[in-house]
C-alpha positions in Angstrom: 36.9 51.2 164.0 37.2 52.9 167.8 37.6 48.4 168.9 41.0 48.4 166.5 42.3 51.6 167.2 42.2 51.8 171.2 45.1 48.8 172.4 42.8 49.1 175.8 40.1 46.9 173.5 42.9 44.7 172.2 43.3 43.1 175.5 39.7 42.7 176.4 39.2 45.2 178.8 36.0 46.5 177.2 34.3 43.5 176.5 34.1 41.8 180.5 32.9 44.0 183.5 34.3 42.4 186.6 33.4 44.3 190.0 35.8 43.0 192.1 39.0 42.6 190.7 42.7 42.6 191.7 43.9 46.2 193.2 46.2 46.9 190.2 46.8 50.5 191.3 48.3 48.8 194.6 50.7 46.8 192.7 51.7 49.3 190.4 52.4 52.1 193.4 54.2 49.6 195.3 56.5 48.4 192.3 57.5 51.7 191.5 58.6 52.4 195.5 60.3 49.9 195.8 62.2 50.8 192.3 63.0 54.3 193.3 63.4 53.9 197.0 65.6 50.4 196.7 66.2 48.7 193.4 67.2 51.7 190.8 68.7 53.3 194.3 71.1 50.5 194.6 71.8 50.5 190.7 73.1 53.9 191.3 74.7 53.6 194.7 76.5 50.1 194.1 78.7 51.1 191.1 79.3 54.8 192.3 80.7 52.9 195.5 83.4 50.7 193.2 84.1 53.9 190.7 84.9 55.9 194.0 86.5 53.0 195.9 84.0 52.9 199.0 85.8 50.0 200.9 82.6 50.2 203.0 80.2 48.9 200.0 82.4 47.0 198.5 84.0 43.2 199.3 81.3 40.9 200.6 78.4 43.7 202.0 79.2 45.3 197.9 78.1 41.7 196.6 75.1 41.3 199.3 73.8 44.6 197.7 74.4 43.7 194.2 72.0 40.2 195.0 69.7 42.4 196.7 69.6 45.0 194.0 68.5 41.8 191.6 65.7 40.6 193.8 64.3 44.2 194.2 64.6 44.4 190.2 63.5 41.5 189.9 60.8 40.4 192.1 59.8 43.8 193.8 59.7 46.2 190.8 59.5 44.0 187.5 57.8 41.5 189.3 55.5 43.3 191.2 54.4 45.3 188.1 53.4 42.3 185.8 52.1 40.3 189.0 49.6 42.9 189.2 48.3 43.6 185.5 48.5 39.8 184.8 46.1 39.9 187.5 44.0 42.6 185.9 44.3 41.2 182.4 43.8 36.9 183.3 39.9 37.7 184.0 39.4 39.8 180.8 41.5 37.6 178.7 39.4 34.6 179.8 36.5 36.1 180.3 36.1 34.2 184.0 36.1 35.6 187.4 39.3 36.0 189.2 39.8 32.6 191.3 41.1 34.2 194.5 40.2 37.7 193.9 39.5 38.5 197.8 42.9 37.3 198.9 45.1 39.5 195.9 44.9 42.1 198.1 47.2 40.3 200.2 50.0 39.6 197.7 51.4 43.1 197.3 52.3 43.7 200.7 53.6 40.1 200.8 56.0 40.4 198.5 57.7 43.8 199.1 58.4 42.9 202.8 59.7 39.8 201.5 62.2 41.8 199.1 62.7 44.8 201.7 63.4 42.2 204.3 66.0 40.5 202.2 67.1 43.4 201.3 68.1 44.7 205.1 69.1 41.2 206.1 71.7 40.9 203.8 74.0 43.5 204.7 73.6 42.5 208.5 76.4 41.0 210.9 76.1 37.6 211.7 73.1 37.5 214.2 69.5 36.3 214.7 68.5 39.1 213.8 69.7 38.8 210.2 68.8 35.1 210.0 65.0 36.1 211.6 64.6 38.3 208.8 66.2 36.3 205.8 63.9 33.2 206.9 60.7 35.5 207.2 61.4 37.0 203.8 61.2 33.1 202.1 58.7 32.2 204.1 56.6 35.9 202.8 57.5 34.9 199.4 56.5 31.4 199.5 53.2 32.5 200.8 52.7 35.3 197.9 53.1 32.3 195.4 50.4 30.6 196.9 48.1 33.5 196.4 49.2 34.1 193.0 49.4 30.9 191.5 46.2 29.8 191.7 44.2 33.2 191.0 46.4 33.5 187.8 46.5 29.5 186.6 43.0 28.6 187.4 41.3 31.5 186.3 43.7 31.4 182.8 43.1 27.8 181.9 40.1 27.3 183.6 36.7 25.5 182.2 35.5 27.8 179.5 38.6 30.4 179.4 39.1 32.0 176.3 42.4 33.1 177.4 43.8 31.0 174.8 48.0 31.2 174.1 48.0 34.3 176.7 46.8 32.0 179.7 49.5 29.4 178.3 52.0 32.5 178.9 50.5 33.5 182.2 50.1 30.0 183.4 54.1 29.6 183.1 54.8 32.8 184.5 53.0 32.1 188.0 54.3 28.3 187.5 58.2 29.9 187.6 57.1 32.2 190.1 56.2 29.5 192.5 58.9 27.4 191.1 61.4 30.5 192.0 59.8 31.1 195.7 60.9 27.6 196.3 64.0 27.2 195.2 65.2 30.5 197.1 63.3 29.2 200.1 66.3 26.5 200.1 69.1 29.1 199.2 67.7 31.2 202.0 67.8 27.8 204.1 71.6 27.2 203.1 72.5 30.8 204.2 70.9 30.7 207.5 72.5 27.1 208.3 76.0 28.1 207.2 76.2 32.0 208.4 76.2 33.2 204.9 76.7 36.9 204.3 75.2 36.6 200.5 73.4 33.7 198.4 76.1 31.0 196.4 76.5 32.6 193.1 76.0 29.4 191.3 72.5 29.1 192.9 71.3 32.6 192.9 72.3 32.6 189.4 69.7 29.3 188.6 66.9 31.7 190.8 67.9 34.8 188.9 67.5 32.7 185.3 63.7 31.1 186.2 63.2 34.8 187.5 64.3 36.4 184.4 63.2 34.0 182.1 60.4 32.0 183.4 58.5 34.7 184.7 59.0 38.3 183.4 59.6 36.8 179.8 56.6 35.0 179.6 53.8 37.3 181.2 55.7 39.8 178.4 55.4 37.3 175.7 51.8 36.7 176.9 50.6 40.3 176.8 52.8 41.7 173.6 51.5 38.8 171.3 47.7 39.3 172.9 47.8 43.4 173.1 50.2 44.2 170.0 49.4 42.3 166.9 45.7 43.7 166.6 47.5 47.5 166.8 49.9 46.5 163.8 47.4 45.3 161.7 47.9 41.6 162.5 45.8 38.3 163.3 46.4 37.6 166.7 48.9 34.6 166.7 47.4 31.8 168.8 48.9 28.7 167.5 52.1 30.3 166.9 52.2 31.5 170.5 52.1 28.5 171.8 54.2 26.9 170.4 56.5 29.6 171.6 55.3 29.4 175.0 56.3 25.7 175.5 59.5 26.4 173.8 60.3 28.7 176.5 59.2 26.8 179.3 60.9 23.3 178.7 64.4 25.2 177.8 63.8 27.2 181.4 63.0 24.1 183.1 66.0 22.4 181.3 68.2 25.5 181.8 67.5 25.3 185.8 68.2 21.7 185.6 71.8 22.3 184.4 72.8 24.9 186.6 71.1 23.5 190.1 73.7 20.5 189.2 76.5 22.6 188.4 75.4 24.5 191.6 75.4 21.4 193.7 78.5 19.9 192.9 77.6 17.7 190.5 78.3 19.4 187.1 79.2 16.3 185.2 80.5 16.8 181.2 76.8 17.2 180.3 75.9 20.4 182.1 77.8 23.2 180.3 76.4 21.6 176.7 73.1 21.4 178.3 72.6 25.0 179.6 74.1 26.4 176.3 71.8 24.2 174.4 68.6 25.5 177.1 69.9 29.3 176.2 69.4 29.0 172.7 65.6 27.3 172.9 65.2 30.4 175.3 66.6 32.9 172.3 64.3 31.3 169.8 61.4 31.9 172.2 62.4 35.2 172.7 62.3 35.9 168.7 59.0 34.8 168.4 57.7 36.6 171.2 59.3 39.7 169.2 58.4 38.7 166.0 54.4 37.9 166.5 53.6 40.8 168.4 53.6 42.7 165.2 55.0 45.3 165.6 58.9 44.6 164.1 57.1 44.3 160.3 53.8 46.3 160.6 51.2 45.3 157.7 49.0 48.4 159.4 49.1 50.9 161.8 45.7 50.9 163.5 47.1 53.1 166.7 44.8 55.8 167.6 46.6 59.0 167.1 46.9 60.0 170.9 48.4 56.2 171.6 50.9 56.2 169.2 53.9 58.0 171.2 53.6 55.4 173.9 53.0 52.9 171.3 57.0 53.4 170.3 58.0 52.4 174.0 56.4 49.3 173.0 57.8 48.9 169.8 61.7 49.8 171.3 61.0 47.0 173.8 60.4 44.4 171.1 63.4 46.0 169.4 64.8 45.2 172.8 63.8 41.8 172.7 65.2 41.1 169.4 68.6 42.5 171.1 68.4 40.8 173.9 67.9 37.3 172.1 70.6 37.6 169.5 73.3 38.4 172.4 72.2 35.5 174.0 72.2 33.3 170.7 75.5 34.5 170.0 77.1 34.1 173.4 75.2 30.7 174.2 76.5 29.2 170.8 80.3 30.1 171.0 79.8 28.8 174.4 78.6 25.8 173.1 80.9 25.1 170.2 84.1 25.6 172.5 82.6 23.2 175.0 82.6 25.8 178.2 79.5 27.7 179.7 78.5 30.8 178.9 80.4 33.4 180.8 79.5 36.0 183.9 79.7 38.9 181.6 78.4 37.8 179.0 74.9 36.8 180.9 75.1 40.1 182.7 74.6 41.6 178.8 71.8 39.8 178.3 69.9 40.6 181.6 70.5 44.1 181.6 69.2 44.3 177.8 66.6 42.4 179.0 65.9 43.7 182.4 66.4 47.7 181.3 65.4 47.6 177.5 62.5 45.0 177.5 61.0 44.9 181.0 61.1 48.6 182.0 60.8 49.6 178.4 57.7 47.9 178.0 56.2 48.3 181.6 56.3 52.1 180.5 54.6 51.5 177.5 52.0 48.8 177.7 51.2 50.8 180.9 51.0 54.1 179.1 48.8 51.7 176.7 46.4 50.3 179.0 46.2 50.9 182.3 43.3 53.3 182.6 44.5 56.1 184.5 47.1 57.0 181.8 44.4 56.5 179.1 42.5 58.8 181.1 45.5 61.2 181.0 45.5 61.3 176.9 42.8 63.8 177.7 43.5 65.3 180.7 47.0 66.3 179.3 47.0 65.9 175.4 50.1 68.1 174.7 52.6 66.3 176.5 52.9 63.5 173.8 56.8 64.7 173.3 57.3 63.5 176.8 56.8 60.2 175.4 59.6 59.2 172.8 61.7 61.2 174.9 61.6 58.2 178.0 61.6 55.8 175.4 65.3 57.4 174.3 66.3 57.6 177.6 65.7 54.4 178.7 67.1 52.8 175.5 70.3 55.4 176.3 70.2 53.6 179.8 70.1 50.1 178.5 73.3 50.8 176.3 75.1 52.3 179.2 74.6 49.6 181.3 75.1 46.8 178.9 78.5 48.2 177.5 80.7 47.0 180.1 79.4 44.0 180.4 79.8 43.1 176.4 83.2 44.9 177.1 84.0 42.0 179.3 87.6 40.6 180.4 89.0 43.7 178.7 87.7 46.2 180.9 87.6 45.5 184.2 89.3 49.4 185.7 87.5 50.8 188.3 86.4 53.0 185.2 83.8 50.5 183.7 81.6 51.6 186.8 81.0 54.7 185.4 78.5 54.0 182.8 76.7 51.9 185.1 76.8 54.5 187.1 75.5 56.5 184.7 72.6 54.2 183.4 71.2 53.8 186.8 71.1 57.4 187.4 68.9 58.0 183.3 67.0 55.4 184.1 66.0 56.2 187.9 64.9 60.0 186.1 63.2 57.9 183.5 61.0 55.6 185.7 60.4 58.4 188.5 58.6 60.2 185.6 56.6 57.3 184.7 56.1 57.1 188.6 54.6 61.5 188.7 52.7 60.8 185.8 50.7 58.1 187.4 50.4 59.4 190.6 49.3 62.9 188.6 46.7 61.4 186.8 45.4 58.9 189.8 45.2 62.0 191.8 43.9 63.7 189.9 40.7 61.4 188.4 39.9 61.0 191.9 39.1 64.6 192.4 35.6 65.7 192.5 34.3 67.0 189.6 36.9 64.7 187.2 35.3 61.2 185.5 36.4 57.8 186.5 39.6 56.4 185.1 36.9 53.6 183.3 35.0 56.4 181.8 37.9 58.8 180.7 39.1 55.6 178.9 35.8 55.1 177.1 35.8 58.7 176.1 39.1 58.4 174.4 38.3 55.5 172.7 35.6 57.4 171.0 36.9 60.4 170.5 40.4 58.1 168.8 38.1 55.7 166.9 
């Protein structure tokens, strides 16, 4: 059946008309420039600097670069991305309108000059200037949450939603996200007061974990076990997902706990136990996210023939995910059982699995999936499905290149470990600024004259896949 075989119709997007909506092209566009022109930019520039010995990137500007790098990663592209389909999806999901929807417009913007303005501030002399712009860019932030928590949460658990485990998920994603905009509204505050060139590590780590964790992981958890599970042949797993969904948000709110009192000098015997213990509820989260999407143990493949090369960037990001959450099983319980905490390099594995081979992995394909400008493309360019596997193998080459020297650890720490970080940050900046062309291509190009709408190319493929 055409409603099976087209993952567009697995996520509801067929089934609710909603006139205004969320600008997701403007999310999307903005995301990828601020991956190619800052975040992937600096994953390149930053390790090249170290291999090559640039004194001038290195030291304390070569650490305010590598936090800025993060938030760009983090908040601009990654964040920016699923901030913006979440606020496609919540009304189709739950079938009410978008609370809000006149003011989304506003959040893009809002949140890449937060990130470009941290991003310039950082490197700065001590000066006004520097503090002007640090202060402005929590202050952007703060107001982007505002914006986004209420269009996504109200609209997802709302009277009447149908949104069901996925407005669970999306509800704790925008609840970290606000959660996250605070709590680095007082690390920006620290900084300015005490003339700080870069963030504490202790606390930017405890923003980069609800970051990571809180928000990316559980809009992904939301839309792979909503969007996948029909495509594999699979009930969609609502109970299930829930239950997963509160298992990751009480061990991100317990993980935070333990390392805000680490971070302010109160660390206690408790702490270390405590944010081993949080990592591993995290790790079984992240296994069941994997595991009910489908698409690990497939009973069917219902995937339209033109959908199924992007449908393997999906299926390497749960592979991904799997990854991701056994590393941090592993390294969380030896951690545990020797009493310590779980070490730098060892959560720097972890991220980078999860940041490069399950968040860009499966923006690229869930994208390629749904959003209807590539689904027009299946038709405007049906030859190019080789493209397809061949950015999923790139991105999984860039995710091992960047992950090896961090699993390497203690015992490689030359100047030559830079080098495949180096290296994945120059496969994957290829990698996402194809993703970027093709978009751009096909937006262009279905808003030509003469060419259908993205909404109606979409509803010819599904017919002609069904």
């Amino acid at each position: 059946m055409a409603g099976e075989a087209i993952p567009v119709r697995a996520v509801g997007t067929a089934t609710h008309a909603h006139p205004r909506e969320a600008p997701y092209r403007l999310f999307i566009a903005t995301s990828l420039a601020l991956a190619l022109g800052g975040g992937f930019m600096l994953a390149v520039l930053v390790p090249l600097a170290h291999a090559r010995g640039w004194a001038a990137l290195a030291g304390v500007r070569g650490l305010s670069l590598t936090q800025a790098h993060g938030q760009l990663q983090l908040l601009g592209f990654a964040g920016l991305f699923v901030m913006g389909m979440a606020l496609r999806l919540v009304p189709r999901v739950s079938g009410r309108p978008l609370t809000l929807v006149a003011w989304t417009p506003a959040i893009a913007p809002l949140v890449a000059t937060s990130v470009v303005a941290r991003f310039l501030a950082q490197p700065m002399p001590d000066g006004a200037a520097g503090d002007v712009a640090l202060v402005a860019s929590a202050a952007l932030l703060l107001a982007a949450a505002a914006l986004f928590w209420p269009a996504v949460v109200v609209t997802a658990l709302g009277r009447g939603s149908r949104a069901e485990a996925t407005g669970w998920c999306f509800a704790l994603g925008a609840t970290a996200y606000a959660a996250a905009a605070g709590l680095n509204a007082a690390i920006v505050a620290e900084m300015v007061r005490d003339s700080l060139a870069s963030a504490p590590i202790p606390k930017q780590d405890a923003l980069i974990f609800v970051e990571l964790f809180g928000v990316l992981m559980a809009f992904i958890g939301g839309v792979a076990t909503r969007a996948l599970p029909t495509m594999s042949g699979r009930p969609r797993p609502d109970r299930a997902t829930r239950a997963a969904v509160v298992a990751l948000g009480a061990s991100v709110a317990a993980g935070a706990v333990a390392l805000l009192l680490r971070a302010y000098d109160a660390p206690g015997d408790t702490s270390a136990p405590a944010f081993d213990g949080a990592l591993l509820g995290v790790a079984a989260a992240l296994v069941a996210f994997a595991w009910l999407s489908g698409v690990i143990w497939m009973r069917a493949d219902r995937v339209a023939a033109a959908s199924r090369p992007a449908f393997w960037l999906a299926r390497a990001g749960m592979a991904w995910l799997l990854a991701g959450a056994a590393l941090l099983a592993w390294y969380a319980g030896w951690a545990l059982a020797d009493g310590t905490i779980i070490g730098a390099f060892e959560m720097d594995a972890v991220r980078h699995t999860l940041t490069v081979g399950v968040v860009t992995t499966m923006i690229a394909g869930m994208a390629l999936l749904i959003v209807p400008e590539f689904a027009g493309r299946r038709l405007q360019h049906p030859g190019e499905g080789w493209l397809l596997p061949l950015l999923a193998v790139a991105l999984s080459a860039a995710t091992a290149l960047r992950v090896w020297p961090a699993v390497a650890g203690i015992d490689w720490v030359e100047a030559t470990r830079y080098w495949p970080m180096f290296a994945a940050g120059s496969v994957a900046i290829v990698a996402v600024g194809l993703f970027a062309a093709m978009f751009g291509q096909s937006w262009w190009e279905q808003r030509r004259p003469g060419w259908a709408s993205a909404e109606a190319l979409a509803e010819r493929g599904r017919v002609r896949n069904g």
